[in-house]
Residue frames relative to the residue before (quaternion, step in Angstrom):
aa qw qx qy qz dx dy dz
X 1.0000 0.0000 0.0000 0.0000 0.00 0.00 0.00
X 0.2544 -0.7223 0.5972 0.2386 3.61 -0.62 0.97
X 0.8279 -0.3672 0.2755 0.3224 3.10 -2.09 0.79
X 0.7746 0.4947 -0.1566 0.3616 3.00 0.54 -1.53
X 0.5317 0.5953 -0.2500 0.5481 3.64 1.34 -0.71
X 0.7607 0.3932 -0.2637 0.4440 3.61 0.76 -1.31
X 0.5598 0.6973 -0.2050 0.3978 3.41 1.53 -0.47
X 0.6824 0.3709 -0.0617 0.6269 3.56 1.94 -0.89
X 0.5693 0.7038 -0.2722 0.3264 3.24 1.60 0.20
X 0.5542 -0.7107 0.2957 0.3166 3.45 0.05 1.78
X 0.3423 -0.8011 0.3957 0.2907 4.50 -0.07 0.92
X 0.4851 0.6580 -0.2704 0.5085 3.00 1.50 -0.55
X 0.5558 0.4284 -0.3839 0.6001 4.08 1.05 -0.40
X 0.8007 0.3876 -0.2590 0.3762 3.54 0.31 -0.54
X 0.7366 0.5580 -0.3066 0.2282 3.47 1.19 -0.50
X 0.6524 -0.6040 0.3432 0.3030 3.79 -1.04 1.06
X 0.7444 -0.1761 0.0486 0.6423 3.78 1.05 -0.37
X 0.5365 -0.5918 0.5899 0.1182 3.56 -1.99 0.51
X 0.0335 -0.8176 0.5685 -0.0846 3.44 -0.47 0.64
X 0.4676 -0.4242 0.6673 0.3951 3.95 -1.49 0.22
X 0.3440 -0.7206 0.5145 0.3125 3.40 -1.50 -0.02
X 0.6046 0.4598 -0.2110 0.6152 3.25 -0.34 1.12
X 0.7448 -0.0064 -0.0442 0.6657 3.72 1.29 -0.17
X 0.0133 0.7814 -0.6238 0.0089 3.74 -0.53 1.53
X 0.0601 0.6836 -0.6892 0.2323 2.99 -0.38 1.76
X 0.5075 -0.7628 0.3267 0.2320 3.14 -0.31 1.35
X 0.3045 -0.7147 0.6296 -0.0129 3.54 -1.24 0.86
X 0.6083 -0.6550 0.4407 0.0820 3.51 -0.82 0.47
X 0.7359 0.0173 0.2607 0.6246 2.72 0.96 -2.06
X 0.4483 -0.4505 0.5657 0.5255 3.66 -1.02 -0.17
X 0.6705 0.5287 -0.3638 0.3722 3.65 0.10 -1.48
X 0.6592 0.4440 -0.3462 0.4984 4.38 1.16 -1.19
X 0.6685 0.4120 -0.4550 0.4199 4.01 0.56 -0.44
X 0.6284 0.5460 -0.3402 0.4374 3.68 0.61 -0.43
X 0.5982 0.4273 -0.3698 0.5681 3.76 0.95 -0.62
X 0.7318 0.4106 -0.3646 0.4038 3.90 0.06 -0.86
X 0.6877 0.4011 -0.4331 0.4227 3.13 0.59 -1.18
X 0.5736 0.4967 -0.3731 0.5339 4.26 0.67 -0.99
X 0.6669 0.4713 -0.3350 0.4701 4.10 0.59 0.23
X 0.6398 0.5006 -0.1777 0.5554 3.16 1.29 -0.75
X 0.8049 0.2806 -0.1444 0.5025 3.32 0.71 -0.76
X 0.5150 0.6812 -0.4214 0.3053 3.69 1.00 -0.39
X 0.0086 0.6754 -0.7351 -0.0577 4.04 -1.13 0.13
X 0.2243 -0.6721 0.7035 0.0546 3.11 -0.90 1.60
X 0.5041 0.5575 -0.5580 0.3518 3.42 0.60 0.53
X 0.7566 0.4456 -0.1797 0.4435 3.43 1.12 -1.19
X 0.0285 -0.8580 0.4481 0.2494 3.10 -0.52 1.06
X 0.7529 0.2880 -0.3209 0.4972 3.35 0.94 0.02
X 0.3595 -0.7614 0.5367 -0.0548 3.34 0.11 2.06
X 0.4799 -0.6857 0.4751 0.2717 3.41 -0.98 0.90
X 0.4911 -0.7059 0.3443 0.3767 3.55 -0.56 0.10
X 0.1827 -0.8990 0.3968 0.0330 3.26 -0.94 0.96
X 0.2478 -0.7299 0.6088 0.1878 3.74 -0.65 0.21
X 0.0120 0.7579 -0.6515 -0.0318 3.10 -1.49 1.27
X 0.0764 -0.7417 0.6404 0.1841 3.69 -0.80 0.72
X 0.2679 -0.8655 0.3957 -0.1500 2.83 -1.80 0.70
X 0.2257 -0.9596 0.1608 0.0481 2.68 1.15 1.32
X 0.0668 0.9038 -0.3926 -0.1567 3.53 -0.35 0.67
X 0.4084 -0.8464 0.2939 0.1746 3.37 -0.35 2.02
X 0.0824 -0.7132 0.6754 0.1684 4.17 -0.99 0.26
X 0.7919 0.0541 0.1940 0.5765 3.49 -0.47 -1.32
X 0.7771 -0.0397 0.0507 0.6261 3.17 1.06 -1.43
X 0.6764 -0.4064 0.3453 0.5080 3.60 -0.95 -0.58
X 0.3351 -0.7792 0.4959 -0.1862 3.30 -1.17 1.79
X 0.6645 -0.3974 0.1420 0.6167 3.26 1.31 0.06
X 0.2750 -0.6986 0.6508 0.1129 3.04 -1.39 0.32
X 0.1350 -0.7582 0.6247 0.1292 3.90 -0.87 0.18
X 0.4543 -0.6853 0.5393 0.1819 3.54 -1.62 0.04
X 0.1380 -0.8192 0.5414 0.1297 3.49 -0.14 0.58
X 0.1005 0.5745 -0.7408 -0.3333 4.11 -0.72 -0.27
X 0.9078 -0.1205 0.2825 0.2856 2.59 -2.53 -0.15
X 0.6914 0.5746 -0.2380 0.3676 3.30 0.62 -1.74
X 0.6803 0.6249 -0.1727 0.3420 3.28 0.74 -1.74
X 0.6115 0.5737 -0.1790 0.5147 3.26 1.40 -1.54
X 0.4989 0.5734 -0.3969 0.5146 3.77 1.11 -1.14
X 0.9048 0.2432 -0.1860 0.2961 3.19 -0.39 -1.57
X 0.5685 0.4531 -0.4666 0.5038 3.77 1.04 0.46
X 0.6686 0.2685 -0.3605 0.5925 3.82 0.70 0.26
X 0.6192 0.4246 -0.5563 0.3561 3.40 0.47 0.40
X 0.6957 0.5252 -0.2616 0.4145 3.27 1.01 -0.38
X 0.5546 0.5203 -0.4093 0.5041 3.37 1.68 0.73
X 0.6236 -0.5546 0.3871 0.3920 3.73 -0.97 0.74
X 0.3604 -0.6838 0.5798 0.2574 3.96 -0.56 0.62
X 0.2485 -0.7077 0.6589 0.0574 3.08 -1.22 1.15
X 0.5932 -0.6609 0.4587 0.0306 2.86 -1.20 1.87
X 0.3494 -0.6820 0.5327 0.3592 4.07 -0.12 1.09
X 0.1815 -0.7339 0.5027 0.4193 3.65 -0.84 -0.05
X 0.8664 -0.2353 0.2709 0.3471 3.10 -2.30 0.79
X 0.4008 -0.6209 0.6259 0.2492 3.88 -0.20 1.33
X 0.9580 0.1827 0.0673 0.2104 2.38 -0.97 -2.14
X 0.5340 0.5827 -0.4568 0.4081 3.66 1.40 0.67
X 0.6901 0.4612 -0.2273 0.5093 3.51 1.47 0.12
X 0.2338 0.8564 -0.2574 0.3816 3.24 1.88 0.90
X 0.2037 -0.8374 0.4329 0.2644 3.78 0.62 0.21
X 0.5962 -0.1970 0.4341 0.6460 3.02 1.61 -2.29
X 0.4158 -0.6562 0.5907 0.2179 3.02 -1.26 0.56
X 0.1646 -0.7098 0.6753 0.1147 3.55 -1.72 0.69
X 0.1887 -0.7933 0.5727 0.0848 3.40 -0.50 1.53
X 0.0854 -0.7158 0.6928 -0.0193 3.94 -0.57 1.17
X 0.1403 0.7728 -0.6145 0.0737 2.68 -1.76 0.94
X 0.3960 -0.6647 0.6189 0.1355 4.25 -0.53 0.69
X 0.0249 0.4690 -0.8798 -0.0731 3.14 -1.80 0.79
X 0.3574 -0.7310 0.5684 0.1218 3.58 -1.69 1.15
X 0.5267 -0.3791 0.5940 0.4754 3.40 -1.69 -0.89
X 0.7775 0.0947 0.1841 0.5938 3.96 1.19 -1.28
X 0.2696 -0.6848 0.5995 0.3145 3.01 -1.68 -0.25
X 0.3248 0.5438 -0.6935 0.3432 3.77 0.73 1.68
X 0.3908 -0.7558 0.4731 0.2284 3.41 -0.57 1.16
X 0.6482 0.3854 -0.3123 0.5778 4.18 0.96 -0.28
X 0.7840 0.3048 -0.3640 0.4000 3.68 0.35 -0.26
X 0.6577 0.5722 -0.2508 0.4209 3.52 0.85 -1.05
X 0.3743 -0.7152 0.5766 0.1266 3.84 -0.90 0.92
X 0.4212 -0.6520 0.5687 0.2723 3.46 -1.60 -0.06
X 0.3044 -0.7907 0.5079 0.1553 3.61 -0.68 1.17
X 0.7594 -0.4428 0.0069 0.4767 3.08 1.06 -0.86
X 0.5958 -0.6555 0.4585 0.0715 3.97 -1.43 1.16
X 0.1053 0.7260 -0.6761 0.0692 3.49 -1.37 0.65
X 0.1475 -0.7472 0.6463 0.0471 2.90 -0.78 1.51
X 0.1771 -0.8945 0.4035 0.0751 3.92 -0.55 0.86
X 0.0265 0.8490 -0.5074 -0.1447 3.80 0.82 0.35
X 0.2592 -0.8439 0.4542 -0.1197 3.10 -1.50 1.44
X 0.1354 -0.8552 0.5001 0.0140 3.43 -0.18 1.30
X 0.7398 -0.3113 0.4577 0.3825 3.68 -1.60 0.05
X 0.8229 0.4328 -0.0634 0.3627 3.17 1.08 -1.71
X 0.5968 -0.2969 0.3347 0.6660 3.44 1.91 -0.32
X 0.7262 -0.2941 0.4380 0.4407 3.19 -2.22 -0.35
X 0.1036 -0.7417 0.6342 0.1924 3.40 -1.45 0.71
X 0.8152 0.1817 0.0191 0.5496 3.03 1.07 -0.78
X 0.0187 0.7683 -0.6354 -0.0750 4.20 -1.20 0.51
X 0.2465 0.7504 -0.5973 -0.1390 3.23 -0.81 0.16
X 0.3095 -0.7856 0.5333 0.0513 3.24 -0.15 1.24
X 0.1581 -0.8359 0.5247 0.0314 4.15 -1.32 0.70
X 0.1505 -0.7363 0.6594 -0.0181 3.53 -0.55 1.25
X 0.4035 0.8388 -0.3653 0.0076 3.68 -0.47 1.13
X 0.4765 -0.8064 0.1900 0.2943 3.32 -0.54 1.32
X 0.6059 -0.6500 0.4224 0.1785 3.12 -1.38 1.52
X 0.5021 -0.5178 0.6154 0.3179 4.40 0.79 0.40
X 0.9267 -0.1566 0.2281 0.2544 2.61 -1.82 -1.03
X 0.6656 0.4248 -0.3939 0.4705 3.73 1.19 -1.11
X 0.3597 -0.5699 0.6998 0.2367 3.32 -1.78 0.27
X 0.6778 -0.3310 0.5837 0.3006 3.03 -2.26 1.06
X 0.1555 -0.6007 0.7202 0.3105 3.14 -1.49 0.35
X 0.8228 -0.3218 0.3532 0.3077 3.68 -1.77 0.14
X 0.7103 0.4856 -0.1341 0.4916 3.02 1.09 -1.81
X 0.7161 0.4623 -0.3234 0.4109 3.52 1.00 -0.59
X 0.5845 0.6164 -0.3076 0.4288 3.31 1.41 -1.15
X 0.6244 0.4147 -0.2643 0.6068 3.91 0.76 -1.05
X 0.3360 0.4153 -0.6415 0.5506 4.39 0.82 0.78
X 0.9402 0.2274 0.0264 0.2520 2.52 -1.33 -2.20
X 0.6362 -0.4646 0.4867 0.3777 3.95 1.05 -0.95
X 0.6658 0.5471 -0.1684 0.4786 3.12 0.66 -1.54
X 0.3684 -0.7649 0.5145 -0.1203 3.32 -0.88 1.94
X 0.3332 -0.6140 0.5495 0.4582 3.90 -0.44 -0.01
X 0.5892 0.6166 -0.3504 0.3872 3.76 0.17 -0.38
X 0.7431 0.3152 -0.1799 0.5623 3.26 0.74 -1.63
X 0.6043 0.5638 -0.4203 0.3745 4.20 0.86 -0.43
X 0.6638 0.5005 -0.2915 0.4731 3.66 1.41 -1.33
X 0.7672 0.4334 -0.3243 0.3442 3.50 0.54 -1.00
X 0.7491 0.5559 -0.1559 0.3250 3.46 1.63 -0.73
X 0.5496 0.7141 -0.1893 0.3900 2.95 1.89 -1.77
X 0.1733 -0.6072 0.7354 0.2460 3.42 -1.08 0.36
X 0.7964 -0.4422 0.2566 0.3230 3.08 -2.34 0.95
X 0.4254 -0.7904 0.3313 0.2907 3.03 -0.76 0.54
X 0.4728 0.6159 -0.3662 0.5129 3.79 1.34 -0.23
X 0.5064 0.4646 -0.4054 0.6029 3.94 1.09 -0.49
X 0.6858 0.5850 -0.3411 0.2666 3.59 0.18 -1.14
X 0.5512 0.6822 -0.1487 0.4568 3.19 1.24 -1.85
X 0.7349 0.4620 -0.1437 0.4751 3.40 0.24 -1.77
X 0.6501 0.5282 -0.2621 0.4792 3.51 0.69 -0.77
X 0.6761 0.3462 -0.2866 0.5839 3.44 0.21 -1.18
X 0.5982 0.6093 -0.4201 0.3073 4.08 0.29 -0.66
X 0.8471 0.3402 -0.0665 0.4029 2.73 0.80 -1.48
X 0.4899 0.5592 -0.4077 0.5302 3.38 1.26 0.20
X 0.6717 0.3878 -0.3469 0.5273 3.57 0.57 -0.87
X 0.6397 0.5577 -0.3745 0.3735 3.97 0.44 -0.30
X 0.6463 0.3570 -0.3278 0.5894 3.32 1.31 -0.96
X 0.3099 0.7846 -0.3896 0.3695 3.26 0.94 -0.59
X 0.7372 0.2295 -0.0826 0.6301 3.69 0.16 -1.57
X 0.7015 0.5967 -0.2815 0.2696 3.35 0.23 -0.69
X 0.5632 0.5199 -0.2804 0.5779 3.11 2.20 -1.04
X 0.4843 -0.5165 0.4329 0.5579 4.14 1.07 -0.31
X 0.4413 0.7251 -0.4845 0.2117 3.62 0.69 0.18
X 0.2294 -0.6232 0.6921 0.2828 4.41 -1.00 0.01
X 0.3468 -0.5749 0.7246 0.1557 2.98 -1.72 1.12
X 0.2807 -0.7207 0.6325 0.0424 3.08 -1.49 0.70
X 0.1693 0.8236 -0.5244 0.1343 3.71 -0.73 0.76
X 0.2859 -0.7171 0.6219 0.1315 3.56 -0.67 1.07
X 0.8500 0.1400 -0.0089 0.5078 3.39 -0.32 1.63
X 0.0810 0.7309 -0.6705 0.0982 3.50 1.65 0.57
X 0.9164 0.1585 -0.3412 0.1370 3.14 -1.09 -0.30
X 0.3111 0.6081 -0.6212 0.3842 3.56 0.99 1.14
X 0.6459 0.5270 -0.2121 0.5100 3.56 0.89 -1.69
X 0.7180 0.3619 -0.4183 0.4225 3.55 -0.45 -1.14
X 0.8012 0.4236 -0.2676 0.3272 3.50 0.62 -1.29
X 0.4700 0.4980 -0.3761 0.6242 3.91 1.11 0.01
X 0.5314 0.6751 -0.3431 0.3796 3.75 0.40 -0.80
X 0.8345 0.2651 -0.1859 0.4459 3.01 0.05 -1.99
X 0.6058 0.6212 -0.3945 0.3026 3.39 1.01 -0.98
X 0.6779 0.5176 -0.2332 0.4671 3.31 0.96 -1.21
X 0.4831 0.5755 -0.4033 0.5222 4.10 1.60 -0.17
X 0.5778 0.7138 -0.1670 0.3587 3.53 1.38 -1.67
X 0.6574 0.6264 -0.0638 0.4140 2.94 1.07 -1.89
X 0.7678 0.3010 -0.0985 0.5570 3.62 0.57 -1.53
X 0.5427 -0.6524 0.4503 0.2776 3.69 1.16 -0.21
X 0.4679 0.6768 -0.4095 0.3941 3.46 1.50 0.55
X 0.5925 -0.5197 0.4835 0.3808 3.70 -1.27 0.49
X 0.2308 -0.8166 0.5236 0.0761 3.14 -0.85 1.36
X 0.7259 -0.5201 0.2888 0.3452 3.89 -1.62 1.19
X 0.3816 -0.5298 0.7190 0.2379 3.00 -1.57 1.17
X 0.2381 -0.7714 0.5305 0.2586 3.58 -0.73 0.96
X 0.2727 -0.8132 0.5030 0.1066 3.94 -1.28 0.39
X 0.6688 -0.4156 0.3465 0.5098 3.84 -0.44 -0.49
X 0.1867 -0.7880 0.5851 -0.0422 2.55 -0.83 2.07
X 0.0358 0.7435 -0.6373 -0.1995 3.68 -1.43 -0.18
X 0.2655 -0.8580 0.4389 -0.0256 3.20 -0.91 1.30
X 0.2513 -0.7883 0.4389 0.3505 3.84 0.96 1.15
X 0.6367 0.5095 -0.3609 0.4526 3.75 0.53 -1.38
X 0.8230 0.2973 -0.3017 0.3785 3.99 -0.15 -0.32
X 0.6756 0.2959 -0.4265 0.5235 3.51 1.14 -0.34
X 0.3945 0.5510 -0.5969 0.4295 4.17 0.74 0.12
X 0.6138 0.7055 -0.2201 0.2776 3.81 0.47 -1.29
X 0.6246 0.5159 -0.0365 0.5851 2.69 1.26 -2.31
X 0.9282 0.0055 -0.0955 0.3595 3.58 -0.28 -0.76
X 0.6641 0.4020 -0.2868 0.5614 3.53 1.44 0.96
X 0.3094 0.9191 -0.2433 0.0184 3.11 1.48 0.46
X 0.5465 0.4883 -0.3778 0.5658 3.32 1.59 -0.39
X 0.4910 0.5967 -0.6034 0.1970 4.02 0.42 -0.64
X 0.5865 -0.5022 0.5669 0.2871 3.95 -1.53 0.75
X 0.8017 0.4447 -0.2558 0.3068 3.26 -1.70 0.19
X 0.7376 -0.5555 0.2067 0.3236 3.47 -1.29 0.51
X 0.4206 -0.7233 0.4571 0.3017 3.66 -0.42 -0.02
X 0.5921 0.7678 -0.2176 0.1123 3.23 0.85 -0.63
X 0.6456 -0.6125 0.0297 0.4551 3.55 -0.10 0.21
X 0.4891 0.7083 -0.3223 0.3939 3.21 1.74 0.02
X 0.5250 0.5497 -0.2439 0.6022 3.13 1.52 -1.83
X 0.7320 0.4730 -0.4339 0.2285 3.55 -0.41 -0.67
X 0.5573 0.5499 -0.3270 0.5293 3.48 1.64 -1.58
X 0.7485 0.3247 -0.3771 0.4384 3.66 -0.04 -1.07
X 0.4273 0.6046 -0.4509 0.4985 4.17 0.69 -0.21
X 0.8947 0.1503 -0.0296 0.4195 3.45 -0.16 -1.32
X 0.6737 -0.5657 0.3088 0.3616 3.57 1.21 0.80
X 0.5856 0.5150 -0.3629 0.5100 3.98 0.88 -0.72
X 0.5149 -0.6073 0.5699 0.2032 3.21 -2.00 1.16
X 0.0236 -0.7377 0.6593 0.1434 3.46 -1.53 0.00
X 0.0972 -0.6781 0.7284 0.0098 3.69 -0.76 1.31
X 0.9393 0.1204 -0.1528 0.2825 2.86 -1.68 0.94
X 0.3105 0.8365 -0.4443 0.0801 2.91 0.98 0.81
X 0.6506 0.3930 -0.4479 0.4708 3.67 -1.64 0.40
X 0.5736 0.4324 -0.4782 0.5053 3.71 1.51 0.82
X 0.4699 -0.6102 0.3585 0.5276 3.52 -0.89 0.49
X 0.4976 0.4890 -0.5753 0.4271 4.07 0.55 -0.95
X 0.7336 0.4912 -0.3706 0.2885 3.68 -0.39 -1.66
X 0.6867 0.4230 -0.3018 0.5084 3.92 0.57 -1.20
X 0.6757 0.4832 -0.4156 0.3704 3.68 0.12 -1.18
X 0.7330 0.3903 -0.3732 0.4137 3.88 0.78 -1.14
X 0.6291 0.6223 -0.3225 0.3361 3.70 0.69 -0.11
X 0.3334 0.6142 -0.3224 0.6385 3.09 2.18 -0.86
X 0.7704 0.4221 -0.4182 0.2312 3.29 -0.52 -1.45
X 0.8706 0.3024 -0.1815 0.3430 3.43 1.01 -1.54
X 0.3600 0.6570 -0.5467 0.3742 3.13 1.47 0.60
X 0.6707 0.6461 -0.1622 0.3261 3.56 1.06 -1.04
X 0.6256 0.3888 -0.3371 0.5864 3.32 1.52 -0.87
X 0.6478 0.5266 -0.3820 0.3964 3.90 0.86 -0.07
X 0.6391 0.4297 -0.3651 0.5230 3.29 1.46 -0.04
X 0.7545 0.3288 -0.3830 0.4194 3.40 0.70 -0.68
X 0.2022 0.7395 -0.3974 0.5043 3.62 1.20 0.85
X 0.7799 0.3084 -0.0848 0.5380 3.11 0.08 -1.78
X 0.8173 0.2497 -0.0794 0.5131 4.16 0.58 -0.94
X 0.0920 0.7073 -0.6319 0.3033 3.88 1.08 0.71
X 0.8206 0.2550 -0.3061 0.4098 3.58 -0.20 -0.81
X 0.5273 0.4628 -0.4077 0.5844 3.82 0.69 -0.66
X 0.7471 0.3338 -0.3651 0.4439 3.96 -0.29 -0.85
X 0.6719 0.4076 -0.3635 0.5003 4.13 0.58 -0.72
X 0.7719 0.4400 -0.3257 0.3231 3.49 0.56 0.02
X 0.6094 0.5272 -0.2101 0.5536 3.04 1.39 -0.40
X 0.5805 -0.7107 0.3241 0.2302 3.33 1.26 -0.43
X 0.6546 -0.4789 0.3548 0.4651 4.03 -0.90 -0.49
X 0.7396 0.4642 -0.1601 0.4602 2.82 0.98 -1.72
X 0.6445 0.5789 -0.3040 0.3962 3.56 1.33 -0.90
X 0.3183 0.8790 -0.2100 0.2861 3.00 1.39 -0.35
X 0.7001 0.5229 0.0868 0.4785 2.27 -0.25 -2.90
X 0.8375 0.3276 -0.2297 0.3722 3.40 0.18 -1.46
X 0.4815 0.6547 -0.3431 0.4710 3.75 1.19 -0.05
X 0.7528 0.1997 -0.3511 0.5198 3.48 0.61 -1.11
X 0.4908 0.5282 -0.5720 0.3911 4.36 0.85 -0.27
X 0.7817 0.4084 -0.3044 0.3597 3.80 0.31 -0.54
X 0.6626 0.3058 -0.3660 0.5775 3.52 0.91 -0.57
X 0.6387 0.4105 -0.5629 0.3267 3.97 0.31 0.41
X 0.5921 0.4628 -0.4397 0.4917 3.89 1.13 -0.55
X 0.7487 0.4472 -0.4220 0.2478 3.46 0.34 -0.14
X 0.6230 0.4373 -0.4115 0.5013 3.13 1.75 -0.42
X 0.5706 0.4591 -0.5586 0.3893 4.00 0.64 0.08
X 0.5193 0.5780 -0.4314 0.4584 3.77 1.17 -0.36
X 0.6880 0.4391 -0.3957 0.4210 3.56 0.36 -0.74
X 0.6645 0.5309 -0.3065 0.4275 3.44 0.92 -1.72
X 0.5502 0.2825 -0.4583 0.6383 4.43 0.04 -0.81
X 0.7135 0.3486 -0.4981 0.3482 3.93 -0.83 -0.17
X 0.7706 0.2734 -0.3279 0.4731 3.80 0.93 0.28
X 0.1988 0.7133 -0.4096 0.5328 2.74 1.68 0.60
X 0.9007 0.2907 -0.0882 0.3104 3.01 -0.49 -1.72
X 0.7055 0.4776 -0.1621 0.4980 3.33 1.31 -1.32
X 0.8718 0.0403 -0.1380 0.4682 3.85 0.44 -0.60
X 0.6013 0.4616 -0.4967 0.4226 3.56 1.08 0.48
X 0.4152 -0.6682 0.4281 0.4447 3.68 1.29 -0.34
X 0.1974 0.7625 -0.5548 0.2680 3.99 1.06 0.85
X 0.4116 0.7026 -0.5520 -0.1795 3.38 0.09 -0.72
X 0.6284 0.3692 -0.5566 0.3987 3.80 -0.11 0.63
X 0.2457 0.8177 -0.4967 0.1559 3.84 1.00 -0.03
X 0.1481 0.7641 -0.6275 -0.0195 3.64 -0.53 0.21
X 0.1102 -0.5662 0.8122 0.0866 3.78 -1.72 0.61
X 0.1246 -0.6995 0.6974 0.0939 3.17 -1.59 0.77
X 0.4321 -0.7310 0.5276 -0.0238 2.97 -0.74 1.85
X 0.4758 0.4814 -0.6673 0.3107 4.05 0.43 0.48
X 0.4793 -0.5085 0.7093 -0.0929 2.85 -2.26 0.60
X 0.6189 -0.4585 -0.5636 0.2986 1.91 -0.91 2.52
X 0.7381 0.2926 -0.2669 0.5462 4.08 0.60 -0.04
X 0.5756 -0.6772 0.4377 0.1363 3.14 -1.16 0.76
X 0.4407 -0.6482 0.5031 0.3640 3.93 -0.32 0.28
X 0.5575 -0.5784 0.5206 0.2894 3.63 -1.02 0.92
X 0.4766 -0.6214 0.5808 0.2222 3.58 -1.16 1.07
X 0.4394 -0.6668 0.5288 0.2876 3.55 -1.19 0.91
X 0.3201 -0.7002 0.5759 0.2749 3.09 -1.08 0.56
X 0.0169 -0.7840 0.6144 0.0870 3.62 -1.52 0.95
């Protein structure tokens, strides 16, 4: 190869790996850093994505060149790659675990958990319950809570097991839980999850690797959103045909959860297998900020709230500033 040739020779033919700029995780190809990094950054929620620039760096000893990508560019090199199919959600499902919490309140950082049922669910029926009665120490039940769930201070101290055993338990069931291919179920994930962790926080315990949730109350919302009436977990059972005994206990709510769920993922099997796990997840985080977005706007505008706020994250809430 003559000087001059090696001189006009594109650095990017010569270089040992591809990289984002600013992160040299190795690449393969130019054509393999552009697909991850356009994975990483894509939202098939959004269709009209803002426009972006990627550079791209291509690495030898040292840095060899760099290029410019727009948006566009980035399009047509992943369009020209075979779409991968999400796989089949709900055909790799074992069973559902319906979880659920009866509280002291509904201040998710101060209020505790009295008592839990974790409910594992099969095609074939209930395989498994393990239900939690646990004692509250020092803080007392309020009245207002006791005349919910039932559950007295008196009858929680004398009955409750410790509560750090409790914690650990419910953790670790819901971990194998996901781990077994199972979906957690939760009416309201993000009251529970978010009292949960705190209450993991609290005692100094290792806190949940979180898995696939399903959340009757946000996907009812999501794909029944104009329908009238209450939302709650009663309304929903008599809505979707399924009984509820005992309700405002955790056994009695969690099993109603469960079969509210197998009637939704009934009705949306094909929407949920196609979209996937992750598509999922990201469905119920968007259709719950948008209904707390809608809900503080009727807040503010026709109840006469105007500092009202709902925080719309999905499946835990965001930690309250402190002032």
């Amino acid at each position: 190869m003559s000087e001059e040739t090696e001189k006009k020779q594109d650095p990017f033919e010569t270089a040992e790996f591809y990289a984002v700029s600013g992160d040299k995780l190795p690449q393969n190809t130019e054509q393999d850093v552009v697909l991850q990094w356009e994975k990483k950054n894509a939202d098939p929620n959004n269709s009209e994505a803002t426009k972006r620039t990627l550079h791209v760096v291509a690495y030898k000893l040292v840095k060899v060149g760099e290029r410019t990508y727009t948006d566009e560019d980035v399009k047509k090199i992943c369009g020209s790659q075979p779409k991968a199919e999400p796989e089949p959600f709900f055909s790799n499902v074992t069973s559902l675990i319906a979880f659920d919490t009866e509280t002291t309140g509904i201040d998710e950082e101060n209020d505790i958990i009295i008592s839990a049922s974790l409910i594992r669910v099969e095609k074939t029926g209930v395989r498994e319950t393990q239900d939690f009665l646990i004692n509250p120490g020092l803080k007392e039940i309020p009245t207002e809570a006791t005349a919910v769930h039932g559950i007295s201070t008196e009858k929680a101290r004398a009955e409750g097991v410790d509560v750090r055993e409790a914690l650990t338990k419910i953790r670790d069931t819901l971990e194998a839980g996901w781990k077994s291919g199972a979906v957690v179920v939760a009416m309201n994930a993000s009251f529970d999850f978010t009292i949960f962790l705190n209450e993991l926080k609290r005692y100094g315990l290792p806190t949940l690797e979180i898995g696939p949730i399903i959340d009757p109350i946000v996907l009812d919302r999501h794909y029944d959103k104009y329908r009238k009436g209450k939302r709650t977990l009663a309304s929903l059972a008599e809505h979707y045909g399924v009984s509820l005994e005992n309700a405002h206990s955790s056994n009695g709510d969690a099993m109603a959860t469960a079969r509210i769920a197998y009637v939704l993922i009934r009705k949306h099997k094909r929407a949920f297998d196609a979209m996937g796990k992750h598509g999922l997840h990201k469905l119920q985080q968007n259709a719950q900020e948008a209904w707390a977005a809608n809900y503080q706007y009727y807040l503010r505008t026709m109840k006469n709230e105007p500092t009202a706020v709902i925080d719309g994250s999905w499946p835990v809430r965001k930690a309250k500033e402190k002032t």
